[in-house]
MMTF fields as JSON, N, C-alpha, C and O atoms, coordinates in Angstrom:
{
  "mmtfVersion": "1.0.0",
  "mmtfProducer": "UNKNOWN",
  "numBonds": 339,
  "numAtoms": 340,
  "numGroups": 85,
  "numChains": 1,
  "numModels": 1,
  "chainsPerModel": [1],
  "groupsPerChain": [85],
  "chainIdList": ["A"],
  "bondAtomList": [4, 2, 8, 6, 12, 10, 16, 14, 20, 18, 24, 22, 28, 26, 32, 30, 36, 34, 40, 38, 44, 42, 48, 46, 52, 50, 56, 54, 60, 58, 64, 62, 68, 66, 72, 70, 76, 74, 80, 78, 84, 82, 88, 86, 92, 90, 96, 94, 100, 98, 104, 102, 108, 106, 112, 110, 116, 114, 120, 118, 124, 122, 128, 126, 132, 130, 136, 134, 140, 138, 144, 142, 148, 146, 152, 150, 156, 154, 160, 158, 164, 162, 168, 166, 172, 170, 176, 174, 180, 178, 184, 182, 188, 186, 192, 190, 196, 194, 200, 198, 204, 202, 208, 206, 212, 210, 216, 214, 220, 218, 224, 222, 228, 226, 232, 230, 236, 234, 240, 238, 244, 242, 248, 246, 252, 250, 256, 254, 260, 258, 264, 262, 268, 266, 272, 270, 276, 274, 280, 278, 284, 282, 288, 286, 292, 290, 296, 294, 300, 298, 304, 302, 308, 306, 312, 310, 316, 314, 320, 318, 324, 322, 328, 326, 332, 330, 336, 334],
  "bondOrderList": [1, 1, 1, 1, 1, 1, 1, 1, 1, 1, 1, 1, 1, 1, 1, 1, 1, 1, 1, 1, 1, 1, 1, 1, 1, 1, 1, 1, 1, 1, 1, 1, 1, 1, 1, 1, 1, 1, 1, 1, 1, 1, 1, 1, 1, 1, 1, 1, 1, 1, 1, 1, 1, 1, 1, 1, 1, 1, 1, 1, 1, 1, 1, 1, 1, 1, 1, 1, 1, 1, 1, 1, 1, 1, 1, 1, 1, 1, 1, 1, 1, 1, 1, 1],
  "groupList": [{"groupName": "UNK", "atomNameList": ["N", "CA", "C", "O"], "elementList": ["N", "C", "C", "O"], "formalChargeList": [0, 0, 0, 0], "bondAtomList": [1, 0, 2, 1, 3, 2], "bondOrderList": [1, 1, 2], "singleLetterCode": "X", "chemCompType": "L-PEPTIDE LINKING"}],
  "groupTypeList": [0, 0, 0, 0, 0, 0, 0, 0, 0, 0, 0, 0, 0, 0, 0, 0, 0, 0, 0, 0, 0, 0, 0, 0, 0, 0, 0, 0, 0, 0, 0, 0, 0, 0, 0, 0, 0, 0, 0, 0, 0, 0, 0, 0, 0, 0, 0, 0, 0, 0, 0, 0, 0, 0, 0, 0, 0, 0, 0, 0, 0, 0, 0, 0, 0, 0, 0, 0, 0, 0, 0, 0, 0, 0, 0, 0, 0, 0, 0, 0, 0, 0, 0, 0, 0],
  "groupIdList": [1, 2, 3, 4, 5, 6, 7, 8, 9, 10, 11, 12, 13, 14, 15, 16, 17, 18, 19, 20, 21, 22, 23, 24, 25, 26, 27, 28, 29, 30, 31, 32, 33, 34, 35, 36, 37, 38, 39, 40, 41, 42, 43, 44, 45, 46, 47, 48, 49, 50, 51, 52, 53, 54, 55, 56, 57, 58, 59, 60, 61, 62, 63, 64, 65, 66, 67, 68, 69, 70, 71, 72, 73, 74, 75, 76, 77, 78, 79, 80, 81, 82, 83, 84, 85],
  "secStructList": [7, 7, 2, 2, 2, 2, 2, 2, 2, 2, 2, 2, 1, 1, 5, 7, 2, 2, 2, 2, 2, 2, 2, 6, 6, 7, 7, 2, 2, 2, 2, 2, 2, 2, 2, 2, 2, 2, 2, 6, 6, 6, 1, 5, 7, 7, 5, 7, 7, 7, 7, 7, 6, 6, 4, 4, 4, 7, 4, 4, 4, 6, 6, 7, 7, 7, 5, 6, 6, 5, 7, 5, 5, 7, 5, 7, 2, 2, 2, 2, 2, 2, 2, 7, 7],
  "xCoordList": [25.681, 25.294, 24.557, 24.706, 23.703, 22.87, 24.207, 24.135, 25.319, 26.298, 26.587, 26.729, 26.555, 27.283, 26.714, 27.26, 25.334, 24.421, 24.394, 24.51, 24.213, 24.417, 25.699, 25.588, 26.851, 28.169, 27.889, 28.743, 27.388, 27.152, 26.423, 26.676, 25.461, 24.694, 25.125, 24.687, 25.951, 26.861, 27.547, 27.587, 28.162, 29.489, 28.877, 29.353, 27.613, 27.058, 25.984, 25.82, 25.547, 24.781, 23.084, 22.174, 23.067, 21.782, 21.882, 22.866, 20.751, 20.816, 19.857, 18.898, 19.653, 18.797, 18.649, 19.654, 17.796, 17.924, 18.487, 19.05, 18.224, 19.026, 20.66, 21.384, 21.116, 22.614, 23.188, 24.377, 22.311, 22.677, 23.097, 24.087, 21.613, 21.925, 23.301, 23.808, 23.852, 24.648, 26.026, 26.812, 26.016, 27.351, 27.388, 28.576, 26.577, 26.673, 26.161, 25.664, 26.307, 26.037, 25.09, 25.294, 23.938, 22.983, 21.225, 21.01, 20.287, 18.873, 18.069, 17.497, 17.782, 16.681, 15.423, 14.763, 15.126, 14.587, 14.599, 13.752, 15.575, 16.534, 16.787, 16.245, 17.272, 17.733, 16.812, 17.204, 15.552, 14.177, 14.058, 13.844, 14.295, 13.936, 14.948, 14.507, 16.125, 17.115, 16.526, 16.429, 16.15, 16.145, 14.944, 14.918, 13.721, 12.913, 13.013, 12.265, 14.293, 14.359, 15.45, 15.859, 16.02, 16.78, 16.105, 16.489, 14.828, 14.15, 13.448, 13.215, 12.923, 11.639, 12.709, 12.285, 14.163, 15.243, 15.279, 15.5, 15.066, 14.479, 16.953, 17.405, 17.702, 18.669, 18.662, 19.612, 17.2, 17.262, 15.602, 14.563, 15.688, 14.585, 14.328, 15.173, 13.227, 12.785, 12.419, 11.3, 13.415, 13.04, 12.234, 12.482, 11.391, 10.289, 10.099, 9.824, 10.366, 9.823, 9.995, 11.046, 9.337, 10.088, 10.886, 10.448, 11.672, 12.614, 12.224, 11.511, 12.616, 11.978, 12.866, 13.946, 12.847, 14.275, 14.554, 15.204, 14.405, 15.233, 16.325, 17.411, 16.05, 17.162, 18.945, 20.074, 18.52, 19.926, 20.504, 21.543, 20.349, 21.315, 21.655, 22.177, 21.228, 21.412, 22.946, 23.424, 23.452, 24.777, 24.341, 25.084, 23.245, 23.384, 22.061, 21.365, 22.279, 21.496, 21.871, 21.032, 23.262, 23.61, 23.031, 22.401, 23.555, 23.216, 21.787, 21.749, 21.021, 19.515, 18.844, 18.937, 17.892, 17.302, 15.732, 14.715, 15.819, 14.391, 13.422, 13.417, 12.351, 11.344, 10.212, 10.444, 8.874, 7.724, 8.245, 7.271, 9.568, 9.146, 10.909, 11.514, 11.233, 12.5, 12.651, 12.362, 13.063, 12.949, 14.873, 15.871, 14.423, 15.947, 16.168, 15.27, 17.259, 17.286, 18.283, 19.023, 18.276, 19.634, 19.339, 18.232, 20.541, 20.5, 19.754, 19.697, 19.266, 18.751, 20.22, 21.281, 19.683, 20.362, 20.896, 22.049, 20.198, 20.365, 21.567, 22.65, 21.21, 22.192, 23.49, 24.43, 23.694, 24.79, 25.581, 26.721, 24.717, 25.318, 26.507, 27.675, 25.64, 25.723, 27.163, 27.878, 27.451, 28.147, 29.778, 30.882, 29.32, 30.197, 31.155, 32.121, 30.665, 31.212, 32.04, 32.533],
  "yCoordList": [-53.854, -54.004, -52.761, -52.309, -52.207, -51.138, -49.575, -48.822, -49.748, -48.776, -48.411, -47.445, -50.087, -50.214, -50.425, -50.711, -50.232, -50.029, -48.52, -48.231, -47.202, -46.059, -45.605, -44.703, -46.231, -46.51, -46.585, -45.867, -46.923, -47.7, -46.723, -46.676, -45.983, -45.378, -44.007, -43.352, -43.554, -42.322, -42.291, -41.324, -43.742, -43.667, -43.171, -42.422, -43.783, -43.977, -42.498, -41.773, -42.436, -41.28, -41.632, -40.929, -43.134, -43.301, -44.665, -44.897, -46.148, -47.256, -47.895, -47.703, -48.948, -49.369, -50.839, -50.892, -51.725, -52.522, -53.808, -54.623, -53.862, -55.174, -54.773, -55.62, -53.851, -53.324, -53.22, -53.46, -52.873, -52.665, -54.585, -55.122, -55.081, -56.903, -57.52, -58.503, -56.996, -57.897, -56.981, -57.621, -56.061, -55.568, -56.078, -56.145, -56.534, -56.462, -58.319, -58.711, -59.531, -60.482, -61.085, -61.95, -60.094, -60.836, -60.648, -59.549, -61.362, -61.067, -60.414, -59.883, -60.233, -58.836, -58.784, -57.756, -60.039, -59.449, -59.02, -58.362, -59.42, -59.119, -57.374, -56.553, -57.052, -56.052, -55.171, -54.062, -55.401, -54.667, -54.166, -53.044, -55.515, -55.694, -53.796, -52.65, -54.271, -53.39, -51.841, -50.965, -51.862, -50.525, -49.884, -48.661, -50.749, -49.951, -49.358, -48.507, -50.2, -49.603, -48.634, -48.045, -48.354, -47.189, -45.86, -44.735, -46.315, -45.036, -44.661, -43.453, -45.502, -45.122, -44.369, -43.803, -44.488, -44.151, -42.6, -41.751, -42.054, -40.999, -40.8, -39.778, -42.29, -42.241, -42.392, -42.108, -42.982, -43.41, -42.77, -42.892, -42.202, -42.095, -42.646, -42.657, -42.923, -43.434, -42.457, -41.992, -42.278, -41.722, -42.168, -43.233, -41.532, -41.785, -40.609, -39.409, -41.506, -40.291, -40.126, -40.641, -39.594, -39.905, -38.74, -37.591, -38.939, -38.023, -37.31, -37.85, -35.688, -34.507, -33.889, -34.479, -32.917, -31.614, -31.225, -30.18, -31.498, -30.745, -32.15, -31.925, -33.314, -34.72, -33.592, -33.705, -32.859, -32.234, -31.689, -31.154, -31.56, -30.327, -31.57, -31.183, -33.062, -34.053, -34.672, -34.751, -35.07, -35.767, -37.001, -37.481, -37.567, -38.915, -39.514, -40.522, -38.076, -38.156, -39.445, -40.171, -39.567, -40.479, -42.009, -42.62, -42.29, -43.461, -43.436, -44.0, -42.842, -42.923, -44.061, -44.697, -44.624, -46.195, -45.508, -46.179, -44.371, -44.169, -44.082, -43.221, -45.186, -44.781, -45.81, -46.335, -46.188, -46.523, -47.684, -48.266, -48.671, -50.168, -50.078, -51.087, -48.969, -48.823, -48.008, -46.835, -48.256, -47.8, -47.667, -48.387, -46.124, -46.13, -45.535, -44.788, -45.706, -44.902, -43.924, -43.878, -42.902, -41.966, -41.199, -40.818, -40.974, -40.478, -39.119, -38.059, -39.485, -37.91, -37.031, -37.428, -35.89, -35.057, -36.2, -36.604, -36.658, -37.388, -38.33, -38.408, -38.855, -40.307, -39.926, -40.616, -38.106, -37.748, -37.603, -38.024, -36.92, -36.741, -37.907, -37.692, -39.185, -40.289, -40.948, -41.42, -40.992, -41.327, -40.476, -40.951, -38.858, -38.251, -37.955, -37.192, -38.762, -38.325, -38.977, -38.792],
  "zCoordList": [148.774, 147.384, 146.887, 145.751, 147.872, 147.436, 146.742, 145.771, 147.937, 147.366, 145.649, 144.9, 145.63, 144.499, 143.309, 142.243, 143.608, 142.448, 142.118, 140.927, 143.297, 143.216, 142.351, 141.521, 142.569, 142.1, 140.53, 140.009, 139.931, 139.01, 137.85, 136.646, 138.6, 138.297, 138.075, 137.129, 138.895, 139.302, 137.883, 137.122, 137.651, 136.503, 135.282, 134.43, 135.359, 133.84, 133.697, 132.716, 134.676, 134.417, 134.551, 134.99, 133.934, 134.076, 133.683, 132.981, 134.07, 133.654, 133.38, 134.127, 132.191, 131.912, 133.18, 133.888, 133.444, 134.45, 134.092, 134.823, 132.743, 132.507, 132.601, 133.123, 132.248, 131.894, 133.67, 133.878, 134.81, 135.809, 136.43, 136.927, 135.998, 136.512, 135.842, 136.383, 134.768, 133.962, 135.102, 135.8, 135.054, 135.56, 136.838, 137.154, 137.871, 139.4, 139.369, 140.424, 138.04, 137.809, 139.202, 140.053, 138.901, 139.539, 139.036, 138.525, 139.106, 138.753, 138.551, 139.503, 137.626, 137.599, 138.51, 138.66, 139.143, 140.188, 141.439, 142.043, 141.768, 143.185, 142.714, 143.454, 141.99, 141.215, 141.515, 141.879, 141.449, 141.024, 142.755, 143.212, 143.487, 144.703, 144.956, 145.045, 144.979, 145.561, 145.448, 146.306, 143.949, 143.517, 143.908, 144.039, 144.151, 144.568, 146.443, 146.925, 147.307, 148.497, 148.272, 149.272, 147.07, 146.511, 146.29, 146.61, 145.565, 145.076, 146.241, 146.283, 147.467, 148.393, 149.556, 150.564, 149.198, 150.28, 149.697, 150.56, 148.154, 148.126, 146.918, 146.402, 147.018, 146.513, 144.96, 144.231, 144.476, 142.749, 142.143, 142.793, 140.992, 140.825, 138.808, 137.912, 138.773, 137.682, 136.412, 136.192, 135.749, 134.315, 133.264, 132.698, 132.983, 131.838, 130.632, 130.661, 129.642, 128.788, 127.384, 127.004, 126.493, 125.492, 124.589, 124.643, 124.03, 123.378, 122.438, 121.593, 122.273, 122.118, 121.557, 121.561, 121.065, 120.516, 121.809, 121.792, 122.562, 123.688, 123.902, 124.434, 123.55, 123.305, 122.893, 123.372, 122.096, 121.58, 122.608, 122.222, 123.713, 124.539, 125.998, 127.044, 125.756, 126.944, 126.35, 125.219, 127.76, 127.508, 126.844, 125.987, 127.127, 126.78, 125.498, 125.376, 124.644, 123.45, 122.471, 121.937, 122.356, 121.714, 121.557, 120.694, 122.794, 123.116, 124.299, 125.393, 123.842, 124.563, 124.458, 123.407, 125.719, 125.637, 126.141, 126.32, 126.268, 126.823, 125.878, 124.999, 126.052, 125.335, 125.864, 126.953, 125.126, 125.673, 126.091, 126.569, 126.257, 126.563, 127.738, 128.103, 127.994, 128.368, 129.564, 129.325, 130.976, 131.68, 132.445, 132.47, 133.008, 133.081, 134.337, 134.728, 135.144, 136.57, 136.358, 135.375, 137.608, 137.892, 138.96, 139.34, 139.475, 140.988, 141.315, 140.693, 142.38, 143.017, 143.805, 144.287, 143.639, 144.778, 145.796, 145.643, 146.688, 147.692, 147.372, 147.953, 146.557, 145.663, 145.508, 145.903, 144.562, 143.989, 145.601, 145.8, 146.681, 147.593, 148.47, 148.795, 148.671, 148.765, 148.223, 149.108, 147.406, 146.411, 146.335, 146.07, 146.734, 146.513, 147.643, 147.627, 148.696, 150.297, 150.656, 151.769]
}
């Protein structure tokens, strides 16, 4: 399951946690569970932040969810590696 959350994450670029539970139809807290032995595995890390003029030069300016109540993941080095092998 953990693959296929990386999987997931890979496609999209980055995920909000509810959008990750609905695709893999399971709990957001199980979910929570997964991802934090994702991030401490050094495969997911936690984006924070809020959007800036530098928003113009990101792929995913468009459709951006980051902000004070929105938390979003995307792969490390490690992850892309992971994923790509």
């Amino acid at each position: 399951m953990l693959d296929k959350i990386l999987k997931i994450v890979y496609k999209s670029g980055a995920n909000r946690l509810k959008d990750i539970a609905k695709k893999l139809d399971i709990r957001k807290e199980l979910l929570l569970q997964m991802i934090g032995d994702l991030e401490r595995g050094g495969y997911l890390k936690l984006l924070e932040g809020k959007c800036s003029t530098e928003c113009e030069k990101c792929p995913f300016a468009n459709g951006c969810v980051i902000n004070s109540y929105n938390k979003i993941w995307a792969l490390t080095e490690k992850g892309f590696k992971f994923v790509e092998k």
